[in-house]
C-alpha positions as CSV (number, residue, x, y, z in Angstrom):
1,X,1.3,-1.6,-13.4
2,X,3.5,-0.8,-16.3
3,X,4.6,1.9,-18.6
4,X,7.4,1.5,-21.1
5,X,11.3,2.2,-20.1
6,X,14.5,1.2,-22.4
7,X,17.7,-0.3,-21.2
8,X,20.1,1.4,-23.2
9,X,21.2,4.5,-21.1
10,X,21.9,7.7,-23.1
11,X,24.5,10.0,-21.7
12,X,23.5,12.9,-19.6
13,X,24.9,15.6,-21.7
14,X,23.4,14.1,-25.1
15,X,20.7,16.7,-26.4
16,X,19.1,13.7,-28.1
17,X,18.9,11.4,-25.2
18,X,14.9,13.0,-24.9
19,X,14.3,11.9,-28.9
20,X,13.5,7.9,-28.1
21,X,10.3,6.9,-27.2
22,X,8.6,3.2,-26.8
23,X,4.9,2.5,-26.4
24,X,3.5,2.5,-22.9
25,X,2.1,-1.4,-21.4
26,X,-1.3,-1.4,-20.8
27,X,-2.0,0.5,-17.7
28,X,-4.5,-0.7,-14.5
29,X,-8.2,-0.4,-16.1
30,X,-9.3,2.9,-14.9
31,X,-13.6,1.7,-15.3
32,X,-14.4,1.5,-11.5
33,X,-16.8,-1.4,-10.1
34,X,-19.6,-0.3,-8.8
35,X,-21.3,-2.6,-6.3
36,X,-21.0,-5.7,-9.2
37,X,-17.8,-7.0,-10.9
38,X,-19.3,-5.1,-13.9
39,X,-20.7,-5.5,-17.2
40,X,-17.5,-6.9,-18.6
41,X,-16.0,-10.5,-18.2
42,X,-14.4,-10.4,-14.7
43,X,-10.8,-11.2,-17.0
44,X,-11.0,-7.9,-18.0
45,X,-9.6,-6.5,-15.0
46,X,-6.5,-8.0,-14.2
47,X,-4.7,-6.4,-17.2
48,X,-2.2,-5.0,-14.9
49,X,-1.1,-8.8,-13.3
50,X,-0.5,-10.1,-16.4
51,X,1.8,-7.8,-17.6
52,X,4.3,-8.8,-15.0
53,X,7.3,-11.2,-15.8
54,X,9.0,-10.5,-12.5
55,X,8.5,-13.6,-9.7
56,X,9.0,-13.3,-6.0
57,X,12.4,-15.5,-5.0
58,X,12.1,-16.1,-8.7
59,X,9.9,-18.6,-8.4
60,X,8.8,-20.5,-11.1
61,X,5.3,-21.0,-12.2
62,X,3.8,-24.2,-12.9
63,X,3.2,-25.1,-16.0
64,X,1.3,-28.9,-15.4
65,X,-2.1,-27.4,-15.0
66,X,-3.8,-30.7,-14.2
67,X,-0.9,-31.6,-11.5
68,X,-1.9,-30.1,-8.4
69,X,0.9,-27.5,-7.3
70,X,2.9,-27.7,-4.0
71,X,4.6,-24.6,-3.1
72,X,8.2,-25.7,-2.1
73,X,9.1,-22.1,-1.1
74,X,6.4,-22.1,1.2
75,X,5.4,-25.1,2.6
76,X,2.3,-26.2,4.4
77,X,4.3,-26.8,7.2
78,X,5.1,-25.5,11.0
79,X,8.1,-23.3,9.4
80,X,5.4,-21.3,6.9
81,X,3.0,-21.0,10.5
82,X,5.5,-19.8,12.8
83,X,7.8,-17.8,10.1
84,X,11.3,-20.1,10.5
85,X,13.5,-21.8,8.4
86,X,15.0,-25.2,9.2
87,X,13.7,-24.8,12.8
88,X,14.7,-21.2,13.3
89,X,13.1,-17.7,13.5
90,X,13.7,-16.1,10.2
91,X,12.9,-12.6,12.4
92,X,16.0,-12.4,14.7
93,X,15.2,-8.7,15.9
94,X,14.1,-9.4,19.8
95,X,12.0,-5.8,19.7
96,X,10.2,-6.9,16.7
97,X,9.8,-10.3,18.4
98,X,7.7,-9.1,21.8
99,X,5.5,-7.1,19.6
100,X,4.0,-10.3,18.4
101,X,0.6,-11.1,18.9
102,X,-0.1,-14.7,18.5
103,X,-2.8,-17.1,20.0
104,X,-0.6,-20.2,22.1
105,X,-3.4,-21.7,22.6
106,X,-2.6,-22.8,18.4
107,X,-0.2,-25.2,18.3
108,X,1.1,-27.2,15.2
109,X,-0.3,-30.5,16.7
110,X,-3.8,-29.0,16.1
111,X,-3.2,-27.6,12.5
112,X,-4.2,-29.5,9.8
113,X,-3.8,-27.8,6.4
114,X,-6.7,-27.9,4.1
115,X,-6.7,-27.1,0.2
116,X,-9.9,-25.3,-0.5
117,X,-11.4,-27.8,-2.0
118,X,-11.3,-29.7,1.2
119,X,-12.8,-26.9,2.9
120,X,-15.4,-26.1,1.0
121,X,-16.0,-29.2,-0.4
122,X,-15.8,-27.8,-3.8
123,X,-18.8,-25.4,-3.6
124,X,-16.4,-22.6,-4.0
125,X,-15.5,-19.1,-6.1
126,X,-12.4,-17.0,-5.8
127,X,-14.9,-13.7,-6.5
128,X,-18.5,-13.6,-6.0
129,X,-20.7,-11.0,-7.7
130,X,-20.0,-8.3,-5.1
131,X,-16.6,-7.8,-3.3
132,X,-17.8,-5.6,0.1
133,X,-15.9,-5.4,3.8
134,X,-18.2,-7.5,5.3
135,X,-17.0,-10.4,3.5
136,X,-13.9,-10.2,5.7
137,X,-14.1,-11.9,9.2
138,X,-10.6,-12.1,11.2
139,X,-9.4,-15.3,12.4
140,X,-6.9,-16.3,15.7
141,X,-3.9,-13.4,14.3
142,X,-3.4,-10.1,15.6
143,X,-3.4,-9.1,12.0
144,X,-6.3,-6.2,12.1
145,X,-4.1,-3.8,10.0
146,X,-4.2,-6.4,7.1
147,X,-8.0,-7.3,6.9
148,X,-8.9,-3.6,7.6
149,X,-6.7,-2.7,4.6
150,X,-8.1,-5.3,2.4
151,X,-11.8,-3.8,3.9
152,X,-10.7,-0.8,2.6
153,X,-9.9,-2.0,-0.9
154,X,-13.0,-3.3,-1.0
155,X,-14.5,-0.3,-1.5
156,X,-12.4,-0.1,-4.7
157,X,-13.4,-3.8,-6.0
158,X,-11.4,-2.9,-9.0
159,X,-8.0,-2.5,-6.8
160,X,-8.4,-6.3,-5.5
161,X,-9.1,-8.0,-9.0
162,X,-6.6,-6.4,-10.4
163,X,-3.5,-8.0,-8.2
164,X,-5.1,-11.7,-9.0
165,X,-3.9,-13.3,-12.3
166,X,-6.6,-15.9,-12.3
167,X,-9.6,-14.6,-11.3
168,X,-11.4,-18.3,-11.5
169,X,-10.5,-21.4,-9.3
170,X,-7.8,-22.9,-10.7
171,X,-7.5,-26.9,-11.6
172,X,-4.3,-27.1,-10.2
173,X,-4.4,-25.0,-6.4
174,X,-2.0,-22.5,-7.7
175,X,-2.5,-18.6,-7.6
176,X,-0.7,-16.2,-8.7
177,X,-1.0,-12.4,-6.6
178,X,0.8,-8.9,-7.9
179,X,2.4,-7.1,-5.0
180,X,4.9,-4.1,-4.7
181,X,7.8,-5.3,-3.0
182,X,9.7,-3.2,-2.0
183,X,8.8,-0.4,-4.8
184,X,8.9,-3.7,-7.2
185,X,5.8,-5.2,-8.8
186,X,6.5,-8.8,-8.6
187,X,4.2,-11.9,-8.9
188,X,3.9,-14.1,-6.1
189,X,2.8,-17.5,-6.3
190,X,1.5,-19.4,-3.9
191,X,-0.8,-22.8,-3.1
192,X,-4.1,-23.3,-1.8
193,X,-3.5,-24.8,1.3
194,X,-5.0,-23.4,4.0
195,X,-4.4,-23.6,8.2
196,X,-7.2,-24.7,9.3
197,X,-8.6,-26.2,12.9
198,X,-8.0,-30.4,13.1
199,X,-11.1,-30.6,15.0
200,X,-13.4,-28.4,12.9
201,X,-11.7,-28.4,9.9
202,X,-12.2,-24.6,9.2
203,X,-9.3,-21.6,8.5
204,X,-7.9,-20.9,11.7
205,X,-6.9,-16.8,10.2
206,X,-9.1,-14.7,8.1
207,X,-12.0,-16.6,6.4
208,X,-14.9,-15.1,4.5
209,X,-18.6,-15.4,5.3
210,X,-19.7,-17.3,2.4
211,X,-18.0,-19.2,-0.5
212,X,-15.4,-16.7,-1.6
213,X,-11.2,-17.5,-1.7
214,X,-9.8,-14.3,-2.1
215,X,-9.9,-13.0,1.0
216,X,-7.1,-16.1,2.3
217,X,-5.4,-16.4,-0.7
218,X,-4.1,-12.9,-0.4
219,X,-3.7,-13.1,3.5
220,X,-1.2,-16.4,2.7
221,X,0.8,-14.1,-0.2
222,X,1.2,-11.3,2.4
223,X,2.3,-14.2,4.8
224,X,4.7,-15.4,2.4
225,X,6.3,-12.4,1.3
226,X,6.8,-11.7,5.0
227,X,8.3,-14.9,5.8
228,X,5.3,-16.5,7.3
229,X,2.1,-16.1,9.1
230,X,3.4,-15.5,12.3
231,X,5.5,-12.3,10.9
232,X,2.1,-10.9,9.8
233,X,0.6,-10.0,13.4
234,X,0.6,-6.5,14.2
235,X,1.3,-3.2,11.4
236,X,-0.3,-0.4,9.8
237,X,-2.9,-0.3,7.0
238,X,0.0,1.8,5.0
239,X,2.1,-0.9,4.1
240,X,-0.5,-2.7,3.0
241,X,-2.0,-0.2,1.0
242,X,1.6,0.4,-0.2
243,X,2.7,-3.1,-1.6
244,X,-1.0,-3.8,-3.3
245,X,-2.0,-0.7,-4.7
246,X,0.1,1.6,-7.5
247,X,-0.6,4.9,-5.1
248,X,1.1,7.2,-2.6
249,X,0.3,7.0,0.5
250,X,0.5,9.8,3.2
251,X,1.5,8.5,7.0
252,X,0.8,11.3,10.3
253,X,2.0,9.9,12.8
254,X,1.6,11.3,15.7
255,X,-1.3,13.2,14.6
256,X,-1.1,15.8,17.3
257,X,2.3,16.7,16.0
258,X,0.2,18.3,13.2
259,X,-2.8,19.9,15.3
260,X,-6.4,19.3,15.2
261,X,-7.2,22.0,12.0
262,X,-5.1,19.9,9.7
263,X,-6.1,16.4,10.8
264,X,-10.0,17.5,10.7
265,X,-9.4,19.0,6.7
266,X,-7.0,16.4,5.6
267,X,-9.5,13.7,6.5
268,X,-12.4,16.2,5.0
269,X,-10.7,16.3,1.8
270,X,-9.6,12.8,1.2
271,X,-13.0,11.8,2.4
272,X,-13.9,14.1,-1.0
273,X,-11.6,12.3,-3.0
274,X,-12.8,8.6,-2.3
275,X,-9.4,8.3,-0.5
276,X,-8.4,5.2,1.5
277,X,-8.0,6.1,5.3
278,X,-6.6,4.2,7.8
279,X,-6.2,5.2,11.5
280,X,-5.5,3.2,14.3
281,X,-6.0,4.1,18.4
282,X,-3.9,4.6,20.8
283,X,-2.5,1.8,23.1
284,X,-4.0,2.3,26.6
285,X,-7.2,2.0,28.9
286,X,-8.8,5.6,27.6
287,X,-9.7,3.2,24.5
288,X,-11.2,0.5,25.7
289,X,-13.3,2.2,28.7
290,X,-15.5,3.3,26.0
291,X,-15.7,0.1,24.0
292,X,-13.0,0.7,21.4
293,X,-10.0,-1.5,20.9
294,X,-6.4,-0.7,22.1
295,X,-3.6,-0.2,19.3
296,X,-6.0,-1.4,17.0
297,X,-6.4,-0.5,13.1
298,X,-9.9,0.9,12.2
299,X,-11.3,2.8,8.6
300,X,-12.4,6.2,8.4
301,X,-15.4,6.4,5.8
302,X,-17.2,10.1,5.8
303,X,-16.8,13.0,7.6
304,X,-19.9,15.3,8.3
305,X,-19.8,19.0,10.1
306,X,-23.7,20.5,11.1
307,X,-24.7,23.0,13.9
308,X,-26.6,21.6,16.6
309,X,-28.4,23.7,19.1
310,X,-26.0,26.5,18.4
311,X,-22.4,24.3,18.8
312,X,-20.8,23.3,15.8
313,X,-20.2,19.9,15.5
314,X,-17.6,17.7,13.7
315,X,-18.1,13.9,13.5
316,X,-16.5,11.2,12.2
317,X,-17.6,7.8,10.8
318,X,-15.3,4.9,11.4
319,X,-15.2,1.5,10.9
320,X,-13.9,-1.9,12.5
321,X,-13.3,-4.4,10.6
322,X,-12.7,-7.2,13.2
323,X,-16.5,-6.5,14.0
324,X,-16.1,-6.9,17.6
325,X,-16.7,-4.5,20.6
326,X,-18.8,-1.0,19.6
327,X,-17.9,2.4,20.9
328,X,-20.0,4.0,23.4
329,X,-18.8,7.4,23.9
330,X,-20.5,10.8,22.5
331,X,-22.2,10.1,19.3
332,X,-22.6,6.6,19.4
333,X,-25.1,4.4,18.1
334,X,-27.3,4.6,21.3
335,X,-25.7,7.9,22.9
336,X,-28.2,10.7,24.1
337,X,-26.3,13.0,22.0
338,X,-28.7,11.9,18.6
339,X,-32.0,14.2,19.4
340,X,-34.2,14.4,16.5
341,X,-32.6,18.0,15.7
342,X,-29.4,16.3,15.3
343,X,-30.6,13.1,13.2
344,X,-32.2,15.2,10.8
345,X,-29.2,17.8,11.1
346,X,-27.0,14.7,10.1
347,X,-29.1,12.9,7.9
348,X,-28.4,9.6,10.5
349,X,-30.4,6.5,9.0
350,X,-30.7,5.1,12.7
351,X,-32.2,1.3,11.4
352,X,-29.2,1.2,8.9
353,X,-26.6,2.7,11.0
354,X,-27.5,0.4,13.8
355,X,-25.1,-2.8,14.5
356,X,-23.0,-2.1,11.0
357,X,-20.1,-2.3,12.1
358,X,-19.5,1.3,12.0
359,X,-20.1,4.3,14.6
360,X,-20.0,7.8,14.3
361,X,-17.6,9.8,16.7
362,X,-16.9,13.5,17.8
363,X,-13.9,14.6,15.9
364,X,-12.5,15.9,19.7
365,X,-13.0,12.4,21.0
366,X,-11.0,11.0,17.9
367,X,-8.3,13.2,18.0
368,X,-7.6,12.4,22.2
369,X,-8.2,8.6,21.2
370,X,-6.3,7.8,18.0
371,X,-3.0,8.2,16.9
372,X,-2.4,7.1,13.5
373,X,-3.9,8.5,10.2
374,X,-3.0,6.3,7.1
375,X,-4.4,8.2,3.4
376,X,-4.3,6.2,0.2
377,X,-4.3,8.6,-2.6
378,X,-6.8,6.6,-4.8
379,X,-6.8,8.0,-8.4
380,X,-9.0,6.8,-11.3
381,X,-6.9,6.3,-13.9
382,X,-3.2,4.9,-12.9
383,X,0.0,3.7,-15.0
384,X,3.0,2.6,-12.7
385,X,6.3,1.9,-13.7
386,X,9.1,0.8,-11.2
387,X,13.2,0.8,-11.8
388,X,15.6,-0.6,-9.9
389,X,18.8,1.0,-10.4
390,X,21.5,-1.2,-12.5
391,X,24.3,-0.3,-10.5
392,X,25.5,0.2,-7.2
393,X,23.8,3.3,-5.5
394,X,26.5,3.9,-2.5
395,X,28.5,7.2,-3.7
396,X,26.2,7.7,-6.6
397,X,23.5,9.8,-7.9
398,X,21.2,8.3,-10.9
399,X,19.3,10.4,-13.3
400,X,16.0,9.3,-15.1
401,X,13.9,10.8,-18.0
402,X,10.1,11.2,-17.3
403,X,8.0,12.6,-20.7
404,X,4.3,12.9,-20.5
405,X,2.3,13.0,-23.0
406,X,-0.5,15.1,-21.3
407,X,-1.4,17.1,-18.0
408,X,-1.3,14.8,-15.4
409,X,-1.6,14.0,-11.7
410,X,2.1,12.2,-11.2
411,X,3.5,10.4,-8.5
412,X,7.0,10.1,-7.9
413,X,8.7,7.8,-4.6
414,X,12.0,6.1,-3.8
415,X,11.1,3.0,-1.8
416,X,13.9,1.6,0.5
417,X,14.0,-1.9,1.5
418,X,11.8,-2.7,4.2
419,X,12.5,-5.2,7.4
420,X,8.5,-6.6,6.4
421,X,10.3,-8.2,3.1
422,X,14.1,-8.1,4.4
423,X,13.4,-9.6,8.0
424,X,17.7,-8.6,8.8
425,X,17.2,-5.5,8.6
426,X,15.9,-2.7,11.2
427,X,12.2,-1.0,11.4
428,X,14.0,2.4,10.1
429,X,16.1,2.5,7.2
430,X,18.2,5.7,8.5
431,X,18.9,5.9,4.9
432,X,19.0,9.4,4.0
433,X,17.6,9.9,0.4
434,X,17.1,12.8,-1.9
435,X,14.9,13.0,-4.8
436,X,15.0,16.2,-7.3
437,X,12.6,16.9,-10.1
438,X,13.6,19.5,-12.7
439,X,11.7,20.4,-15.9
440,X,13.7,19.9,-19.1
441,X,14.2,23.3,-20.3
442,X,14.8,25.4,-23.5
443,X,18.9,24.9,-24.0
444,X,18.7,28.5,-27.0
445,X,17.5,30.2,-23.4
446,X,20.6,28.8,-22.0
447,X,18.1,27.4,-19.0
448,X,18.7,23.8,-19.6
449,X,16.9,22.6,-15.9
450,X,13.8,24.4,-13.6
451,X,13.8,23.2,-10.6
452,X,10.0,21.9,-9.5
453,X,10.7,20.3,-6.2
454,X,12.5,18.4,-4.0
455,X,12.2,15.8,-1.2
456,X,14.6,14.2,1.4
457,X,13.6,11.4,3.8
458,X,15.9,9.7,6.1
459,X,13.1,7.2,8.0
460,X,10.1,7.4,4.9
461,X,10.2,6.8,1.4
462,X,10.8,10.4,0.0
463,X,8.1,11.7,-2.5
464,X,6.7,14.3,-4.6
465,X,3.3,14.5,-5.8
466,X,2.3,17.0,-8.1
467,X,0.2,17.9,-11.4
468,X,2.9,18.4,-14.3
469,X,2.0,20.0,-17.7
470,X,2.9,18.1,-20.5
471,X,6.6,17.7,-21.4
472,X,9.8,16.0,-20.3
473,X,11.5,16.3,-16.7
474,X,14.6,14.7,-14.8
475,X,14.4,13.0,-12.0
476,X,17.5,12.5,-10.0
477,X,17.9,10.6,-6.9
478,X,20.8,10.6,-4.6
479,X,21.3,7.9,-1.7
480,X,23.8,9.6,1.4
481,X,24.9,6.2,3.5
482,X,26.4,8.4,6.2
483,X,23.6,7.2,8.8
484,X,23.6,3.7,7.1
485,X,25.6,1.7,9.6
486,X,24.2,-2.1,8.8
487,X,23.9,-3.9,5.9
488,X,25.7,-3.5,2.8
489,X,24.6,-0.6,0.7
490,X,21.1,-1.4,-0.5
491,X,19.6,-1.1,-3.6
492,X,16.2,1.4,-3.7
493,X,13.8,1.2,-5.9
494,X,12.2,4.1,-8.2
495,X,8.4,4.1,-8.3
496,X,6.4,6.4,-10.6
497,X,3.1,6.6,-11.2
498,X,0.5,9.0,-13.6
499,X,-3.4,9.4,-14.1
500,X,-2.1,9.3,-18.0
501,X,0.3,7.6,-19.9
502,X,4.0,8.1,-19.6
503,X,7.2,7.1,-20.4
504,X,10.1,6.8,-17.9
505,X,13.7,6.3,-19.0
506,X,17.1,5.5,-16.8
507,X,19.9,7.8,-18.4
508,X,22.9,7.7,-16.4
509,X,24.9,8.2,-12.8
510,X,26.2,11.5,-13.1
511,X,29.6,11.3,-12.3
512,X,31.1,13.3,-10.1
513,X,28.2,15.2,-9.6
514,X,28.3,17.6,-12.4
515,X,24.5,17.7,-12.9
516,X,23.7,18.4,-9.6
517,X,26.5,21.1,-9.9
518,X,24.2,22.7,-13.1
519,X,21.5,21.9,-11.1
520,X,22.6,24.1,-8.4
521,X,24.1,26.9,-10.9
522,X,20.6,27.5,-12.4
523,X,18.4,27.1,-9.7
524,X,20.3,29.9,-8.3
525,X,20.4,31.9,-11.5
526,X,16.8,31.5,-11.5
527,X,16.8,33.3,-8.1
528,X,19.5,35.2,-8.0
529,X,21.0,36.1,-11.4
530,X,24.5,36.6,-11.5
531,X,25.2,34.2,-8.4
532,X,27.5,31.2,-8.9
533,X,28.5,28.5,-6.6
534,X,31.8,27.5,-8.9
């Protein structure tokens, strides 16, 4: 989750600023984990959590390992439950508030919190030897986006080790959990004390299905980050995917603003690339009269496309992670619609595909019955390095150097500040930014910039996503507060990400805006020769 950067800021105009280089921290271990944790020592892949020096609230670790820890910051107490502080709702946004999903029937009186040991009576691991979905069972919290996301990383065991600093159970109930906040890799800490039933004395939220801890440790960091559990009902599997993993992500929504053609080979091809994909359904009765859940978060896992009897068809397999209800329309589990010409057309394993979880579903059917498609861009081989800018971005454009060492697959996104981790805020930034990348040129040509693209978001996260020959390039970002009406002027975050080592640099604001001015002046002497905007 790291690549080098200096401090010192070299001026724009310098022709030498491109002449310092440091060495790159070790990236995320690019070996995947198949099935197993591996040949290696399980330590060996959390390379990327130990490299960060950066605590949530600043927090400060224990360093009594014998003492067992109590989390101060958050508290097993009603206030961590029910997200308040002295009393209050931290969340003060009355839209945000009747979204909530939470069970009434839990009240404090009945919550007891448990450390693990008390739970499991010591017979406990944080990992077993194979991480899989079905470890996962949801608890009493509308929080289906969150275990379907972590259901998802599971297919990726490497992704969830990773964010875990101590991948054993520690002496002292303390845990420490790398998460993207806000653009920013930071370490949260938290305790192992656990909401759990007073009568049965089991986790009242997610809970595994044998021994294992991870799966509520990292449901009580996401609670904490957001300001507790009862601000973690209801989202999308994107940002999730977005604050644990060192990837873009891609977000269609509504997918029918795109048409069918697109949706059916986006989800082809990132089913090809061992993407992550989220989707979620719609929210009304067409869903549930044929046994699937309303506004609910689900995980697309292959794709298939075979003529049957002359018709081309195009299915879908999907998966729920909460494990309740099963679809029953076309192309179900026990729909007419298998024949033997279509199970051998599709290769269907009917024992295995039986009572899994998981259904298959015509891609028509999907598209009329879910709304949402969520894509993690999963890459093998990932180094991450995020900046925060060191001054004030209102009125200012900031300019970074980005040298790679090799061809590459880079990622490149300006995270704003979002209401999950900032609970004042708004859903919707309506903070227009714009992100440039330019290739560093050859100044005897007198073609100091090429312009390689661009992107401007006023509600997302801009982003550019690209493969970039070896060399150095610019990246300038540019924040326009016009539609920024609350809050002061907040500080985004610059997020870049390779499939091979790089080094990223912050240079300078450019006053004025006389780079974007040569910016401008070449990209249209590039174009148009002889055309000036002076």
């Amino acid at each position: 989750m790291g690549c080098g950067s200096t401090n010192e800021k070299s001026n724009i105009h310098d022709k030498d600023w491109l002449t310092t280089k440091e060495p790159n921290i070790t990236p995320a271990n690019s070996s995947k984990i198949k099935g197993k944790l591996g040949n290696k020592p399980i330590e060996n892949y959390n390379e990327s959590a130990m490299n960060l020096k950066k605590y949530f609230r600043d927090q400060v670790c224990p360093t009594n390992y014998l003492e067992l820890f109590n989390d101060e910051v958050f508290p097993p107490n009603s206030d961590s439950l029910y997200a308040k502080k002295e009393g209050e709702f931290i969340d003060k946004d009355e839209n945000r508030s009747k979204l909530l999903i939470f069970n009434p029937a839990i009240e404090d009186a009945d919550v007891e919190w448990l450390r693990l040991s008390q739970i499991f009576l010591d017979n406990y691991v944080l990992f077993e030897d194979k991480i899989e979905h079905i470890d996962i069972i949801q608890g009493k919290l509308g929080n289906g986006y969150l275990l379907t996301a972590f259901a998802s990383m599971a297919e990726h065991p490497e992704l969830l080790v990773e964010i875990f600093k101590q991948h054993q159970i520690t002496k002292n109930g303390c845990y420490e959990i790398a998460m993207k906040i806000n653009g920013e890799w930071q370490i949260v800490i938290i305790d192992d004390f656990i909401p759990c039933d007073k009568k049965t004395k089991k986790p009242l939220f997610a809970k595994p299905h044998g021994s294992e801890a991870w799966v509520m440790l990292l449901e009580k960091a996401w609670a904490k980050a957001n300001g507790g559990y009862l601000n973690i009902c209801n989202g999308t599997c994107i940002e999730v995917l977005q604050a644990l993993t060192p990837f873009i992500q891609e977000q269609y929504l509504p997918m029918y603003y795109w048409g069918e053609d697109f949706i059916w080979d986006k989800i082809k091809s990132s089913v090809k690339n061992g993407y992550i994909i989220g989707t979620n359904t719609v929210g009304n009765t067409g869903v549930t009269e044929v046994g699937l859940l309303s506004a609910h978060a689900y995980t697309i896992i292959n794709v298939k496309e075979g003529e049957v009897n002359g018709e081309n068809i195009r299915l879908l397999r999907i998966r729920n992670t909460a494990g309740t209800q099963t679809y029953t329309g076309s192309w179900s589990d026990n729909s007419k619609d298998w024949t033997n010409d279509a199970i051998t057309v599709f290769k269907r394993d009917s024992v295995k595909d039986a009572n899994d979880g998981c259904f298959w579903i015509e891609f028509n059917d999907y598209f009329q019955r879910f709304i949402l498609l969520d894509i993690c861009l999963v890459q093998k081989t990932t180094c991450s390095k995020s900046l925060k800018p060191t001054e004030e971005t209102k009125d200012k454009s900031h300019v970074y150097n980005l040298r790679l060492e090799s061809k590459a697959t880079v990622n490149i996104q300006v995270f704003k500040r979002q209401y999950r981790f900032k609970r004042s805020i708004p859903d919707s930034s309506l903070l227009l930014i714009n992100l440039i990348l330019l290739k560093k040129g050859n100044i005897q040509n007198y073609i100091p910039f090429t312009f390689i693209k661009s992107s401007s978001e006023l509600w997302c996260n801009p982003t550019i996503s690209m493969e970039l020959e070896p060399g150095d390039y610019l990246i300038y970002v540019h924040a326009d507060y016009t539609y920024h009406t609350f809050d002061k002027p907040r500080k985004w975050v610059l997020d870049v990400s390779s499939s091979s080592f790089f080094d990223l640099q912050y240079i300078d604001i450019d006053p004025n805006f006389i780079l974007l001015k040569e910016i401008i002046y070449y990209y249209n002497y590039e174009h148009s020769p002889g055309i000036s905007l002076y």
